[in-house]
N, C-alpha and C positions, 0 to 999 in steps of 0.2 A: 504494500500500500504506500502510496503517495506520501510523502511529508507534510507537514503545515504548511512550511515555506512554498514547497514545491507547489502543493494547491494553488495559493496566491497567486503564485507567479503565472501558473497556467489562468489563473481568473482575470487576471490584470490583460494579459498576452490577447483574450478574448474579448475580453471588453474596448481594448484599445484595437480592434482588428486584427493582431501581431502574429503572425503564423508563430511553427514552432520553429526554431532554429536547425539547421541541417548543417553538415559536414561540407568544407568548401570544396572536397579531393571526390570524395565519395557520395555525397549525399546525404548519407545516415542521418536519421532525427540525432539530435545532442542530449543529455541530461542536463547539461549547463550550460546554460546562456553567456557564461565568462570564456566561452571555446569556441575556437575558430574549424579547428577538427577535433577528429573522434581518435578514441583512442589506438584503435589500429592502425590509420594512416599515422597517427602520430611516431608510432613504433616502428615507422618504414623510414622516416627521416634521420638527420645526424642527430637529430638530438635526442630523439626515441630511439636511435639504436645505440647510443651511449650509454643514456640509462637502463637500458636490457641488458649490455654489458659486463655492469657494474653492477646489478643485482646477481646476475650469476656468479658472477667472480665470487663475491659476497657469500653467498653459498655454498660454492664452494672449500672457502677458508674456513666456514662457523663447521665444518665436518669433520675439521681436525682436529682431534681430541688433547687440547692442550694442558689440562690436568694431567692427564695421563704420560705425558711426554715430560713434563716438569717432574714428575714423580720418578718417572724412569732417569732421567740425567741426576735426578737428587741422591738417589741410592749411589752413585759413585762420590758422592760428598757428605757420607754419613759420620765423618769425622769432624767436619768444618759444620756442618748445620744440623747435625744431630735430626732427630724426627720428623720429619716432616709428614704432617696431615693430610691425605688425599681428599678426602672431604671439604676443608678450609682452603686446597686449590680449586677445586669445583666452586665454591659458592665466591674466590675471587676472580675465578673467570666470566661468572655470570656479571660479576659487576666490572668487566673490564680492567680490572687491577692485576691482572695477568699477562704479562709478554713472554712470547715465546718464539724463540729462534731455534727453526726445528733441526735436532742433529747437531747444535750447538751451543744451545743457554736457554736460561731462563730467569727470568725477573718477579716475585713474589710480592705482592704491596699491599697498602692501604691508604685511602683518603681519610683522613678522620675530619671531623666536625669541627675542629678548632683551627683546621687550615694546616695542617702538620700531613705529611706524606711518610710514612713509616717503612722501609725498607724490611721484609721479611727474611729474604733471601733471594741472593743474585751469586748465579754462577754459570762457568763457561767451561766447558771439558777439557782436558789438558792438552789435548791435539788441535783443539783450536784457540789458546790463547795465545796474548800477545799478538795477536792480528787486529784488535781493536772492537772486534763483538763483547765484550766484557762495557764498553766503552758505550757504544750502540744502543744496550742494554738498559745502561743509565740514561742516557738520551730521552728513550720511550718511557722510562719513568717520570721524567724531567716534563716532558710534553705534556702526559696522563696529568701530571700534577697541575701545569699550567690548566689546562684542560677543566680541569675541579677548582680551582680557584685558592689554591694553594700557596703560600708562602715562605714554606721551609721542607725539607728532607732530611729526616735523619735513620741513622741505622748504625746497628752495635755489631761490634767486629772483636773475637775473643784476639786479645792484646800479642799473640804468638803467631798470629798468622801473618801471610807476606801481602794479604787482601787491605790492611792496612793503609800500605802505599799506596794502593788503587785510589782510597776513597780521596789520600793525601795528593795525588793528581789532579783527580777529580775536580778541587778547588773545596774537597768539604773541611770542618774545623773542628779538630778536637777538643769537647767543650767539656765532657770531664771522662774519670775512667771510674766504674763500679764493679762491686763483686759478683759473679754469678755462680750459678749450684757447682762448677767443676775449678773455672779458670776466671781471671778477669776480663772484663770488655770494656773495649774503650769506644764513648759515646761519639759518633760524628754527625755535623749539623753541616747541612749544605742550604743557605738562604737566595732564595727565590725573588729579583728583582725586575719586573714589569715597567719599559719593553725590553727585552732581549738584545742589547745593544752588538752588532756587528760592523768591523770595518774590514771592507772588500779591496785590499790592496795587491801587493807584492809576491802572494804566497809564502809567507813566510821568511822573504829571502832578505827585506830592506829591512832600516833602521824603523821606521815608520809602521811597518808592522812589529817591531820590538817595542817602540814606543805605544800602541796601542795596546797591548799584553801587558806591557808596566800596570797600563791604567785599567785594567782590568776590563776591556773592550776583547771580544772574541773575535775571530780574524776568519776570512775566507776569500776565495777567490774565482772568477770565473772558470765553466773549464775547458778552453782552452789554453788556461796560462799552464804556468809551471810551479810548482810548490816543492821547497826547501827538504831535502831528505830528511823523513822522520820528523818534519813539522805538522801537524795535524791541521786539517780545517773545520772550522767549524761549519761552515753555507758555502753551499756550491751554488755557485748560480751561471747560467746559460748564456751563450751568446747568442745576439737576437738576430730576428730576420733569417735570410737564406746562409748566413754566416754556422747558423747552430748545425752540432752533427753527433745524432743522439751517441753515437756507439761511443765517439768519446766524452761525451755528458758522462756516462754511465761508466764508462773507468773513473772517470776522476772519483764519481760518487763512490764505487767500490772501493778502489784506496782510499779513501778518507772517513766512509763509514761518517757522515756528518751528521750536528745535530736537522740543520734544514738545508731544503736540496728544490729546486725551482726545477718546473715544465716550461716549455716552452712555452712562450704566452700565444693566448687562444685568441686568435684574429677578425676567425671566419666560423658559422657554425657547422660547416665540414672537416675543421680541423679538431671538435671536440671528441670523437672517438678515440682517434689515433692519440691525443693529448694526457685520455684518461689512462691508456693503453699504456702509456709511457710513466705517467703517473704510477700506476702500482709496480710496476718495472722498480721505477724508484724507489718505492714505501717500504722494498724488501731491505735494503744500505742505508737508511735514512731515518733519523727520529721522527720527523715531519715532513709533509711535501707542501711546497708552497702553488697554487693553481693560480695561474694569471689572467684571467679575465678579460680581455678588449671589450667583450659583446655581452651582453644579455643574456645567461642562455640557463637551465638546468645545473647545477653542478652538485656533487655530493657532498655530503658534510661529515663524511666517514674518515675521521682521522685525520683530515686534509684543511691547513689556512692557505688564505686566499694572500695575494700577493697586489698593491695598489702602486702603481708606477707613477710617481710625481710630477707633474706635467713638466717637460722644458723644452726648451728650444727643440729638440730631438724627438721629440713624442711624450706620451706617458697614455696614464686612463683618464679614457673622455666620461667613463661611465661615471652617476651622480654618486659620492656618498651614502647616499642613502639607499639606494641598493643593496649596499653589503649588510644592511642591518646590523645583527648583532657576530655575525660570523666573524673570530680573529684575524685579523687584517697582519700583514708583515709591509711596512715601507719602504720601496727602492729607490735609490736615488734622491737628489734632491737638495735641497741647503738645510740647514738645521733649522731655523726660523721656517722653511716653506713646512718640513716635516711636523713643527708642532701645530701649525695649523690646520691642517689635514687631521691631525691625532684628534681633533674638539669634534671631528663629526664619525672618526672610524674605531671601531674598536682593535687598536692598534696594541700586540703582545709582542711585535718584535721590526725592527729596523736594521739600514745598513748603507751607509756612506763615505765616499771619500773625498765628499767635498771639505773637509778638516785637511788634507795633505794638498789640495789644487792651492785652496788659501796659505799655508805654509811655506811651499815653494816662494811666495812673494815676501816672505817674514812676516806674516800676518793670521791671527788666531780668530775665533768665531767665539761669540756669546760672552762681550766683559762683561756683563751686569750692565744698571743703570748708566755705565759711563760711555757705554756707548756699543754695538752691537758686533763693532771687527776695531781692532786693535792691531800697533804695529809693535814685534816681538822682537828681539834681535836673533836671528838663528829659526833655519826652519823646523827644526826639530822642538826646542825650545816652546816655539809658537802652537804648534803640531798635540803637543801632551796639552799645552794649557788650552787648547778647543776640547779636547776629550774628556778633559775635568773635566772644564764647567758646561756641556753637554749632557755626561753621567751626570753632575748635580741636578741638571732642572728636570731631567725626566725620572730619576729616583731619589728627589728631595722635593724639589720644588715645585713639580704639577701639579701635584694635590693641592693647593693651593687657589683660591679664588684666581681665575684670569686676570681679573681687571688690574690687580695687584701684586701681578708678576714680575719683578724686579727688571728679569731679562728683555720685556718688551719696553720699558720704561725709554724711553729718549731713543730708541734703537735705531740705526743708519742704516740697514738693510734697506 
């Protein structure tokens, strides 16, 4: 039977003369008046056959019994994690607090309520460590947590193991050490700072991405550059246009195992199959995949932040703001002052700039406060850390703050 709504709408449609609405391809009556076609032509298009796609694929994945696999690699760690509950992997898989890298690791967690991310257990078989999946691992924790609205990461690690150093790479902080039933553990905190600051330079290879690392800025680089042996990146991101060339997109993402990793931005909506295609290619080496948008069109929200290109001279997205809703937005490109203004209308979790090193080349730093918005430094290195300060400060000090009452926009020369 009919709906309420549904009635009206047929009474209205009558009374006003207004046939029922048909199919523009086929013909077919419509159920909803908000539809141009029906749902089978729509499934014959790029963008109906993308999201058929990506629900099989989908299905595919939810049939891998990822309890089961975590339970199986746990039992070769029954020294380092002692028991582990198959039951308590079941009911964190159902809540998504389960990563698992099949044949290779697995990642055990929880979201709690007070904004804390609790590390269960996270480990990586001995034939495959030191390749950087132990690393990956934390990554998809790191995102999940994002994800939940999370603030910090901790987890206890008995004080004799060489897992230790991991977490001490990692960037987490040993905030104290307690007794437990055999041995002691020592407590680590890893805090969680919203947006994700990245700078996309050198690969690791210049002072400039040394100076970004000083400052606690994560580093990445397109991929077709070249990255410093044994320097890790953090975001891999693409080169655009007819330039980009998946197969080596997809090396670099392998070696680097990064936290996020950019598709090709989607231009046309014939390129969104091929784009999603590429997309889960990626999600396998990746904590995150960033989707780049030009168009309008369906996209998933499985796992996936969207990517908002800052308009310049060059291009960027024409699309409005408000389109993206509430979906995590990642910012490319851009000036710092263009970036925070875009950040008031997107829900922005992470960015990435090298406009701080264009402006250093000249001796010259971005964002002094009130006294003025670019500053001349002596030294471009010099200048280079003092943008990346006070950068980190306004977007993990300062934002939260009334606009109107922002120091940084205060007299600003931009």
């Amino acid at each position: 039977m009919a709906t309420t709504k549904a009635q009206k709408a047929w009474r209205d449609r009558k009374n006003q003369g207004v046939g029922v609405a048909h199919c523009n391809n086929c013909c077919k009556k419509l159920r909803s008046e908000s539809k141009d076609i029906c749902r089978n032509c729509w499934l014959k298009e790029p963008e109906g056959k993308a999201y058929n796609q990506e629900k099989v694929a989908q299905s595919i994945a939810s049939k891998i019994n990822l309890a089961a696999e975590s339970k199986r690699i746990s039992l070769k760690f029954s020294a380092e994690l002692g028991f582990v509950n198959r039951a308590a992997l079941e009911e964190s898989e159902a809540k998504n607090a389960l990563e698992v890298i099949e044949g290779v690791g697995f990642a055990h967690f929880h979201h709690r309520r007070d904004r804390q991310t609790t590390i269960y257990s996270l480990a990586v078989l001995s034939e495959h460590q030191k390749q950087g999946w132990g690393r990956l691992l934390f990554y998809r924790v790191l995102c999940s947590a994002v994800d939940n609205g999370c603030d910090r990461i901790v987890a206890k690690c008995p004080e004799d193991l060489p897992s230790n150093t991991f977490y001490q790479r990692l960037g987490f902080t040993l905030t104290r050490i307690e007794d437990g039933k055999k041995r002691k553990l020592n407590c680590w905190e890893y805090r969680i700072e919203i947006p994700l600051l990245f700078y996309c330079g050198g690969g690791g290879k210049s002072q400039h991405d040394q100076t970004a690392i000083e400052e606690n800025w994560l580093t990445g680089l397109r991929s077709n550059g070249k990255n410093k042996d044994h320097q890790h990146m953090a975001m891999i991101d693409n080169e655009w246009g007819d330039a980009y060339k998946h197969e080596q997109h997809m090396a670099m993402i392998k070696r680097n195992k990064p936290l996020i990793a950019t598709v090709k931005d989607i231009e046309t909506i014939e390129q969104l199959p091929v784009a999603l295609k590429q997309a889960r290619e990626i999600a396998q080496y990746c904590g995150r995949v960033i989707l780049i948008p030009k168009i309008k069109s369906w996209l998933p929200d499985n796992k996936y932040w969207l990517g908002y290109s800052i308009p310049t001279g060059h291009g960027g997205t024409n699309i409005e703001c408000s389109w993206f809703g509430d979906r995590f937005v990642h910012l490319l490109g851009g000036s710092p002052d263009a970036q925070a203004e875009f950040a008031r209308h997107l829900n922005v979790v992470s960015l990435d700039a090298n406009y701080a090193m264009r402006l250093a080349d000249f001796g010259k730093s971005a964002w002094q406060g009130c006294s003025g918005g670019i500053k001349v430094v002596e030294g471009c290195y010099p200048a280079m850390q003092l943008s990346f300060q006070k950068q980190k400060e306004y977007w993990h000090e300062l934002k939260s703050k009334p606009w109107s009452g922002d120091p940084l926009f205060v007299n600003s020369s931009f």
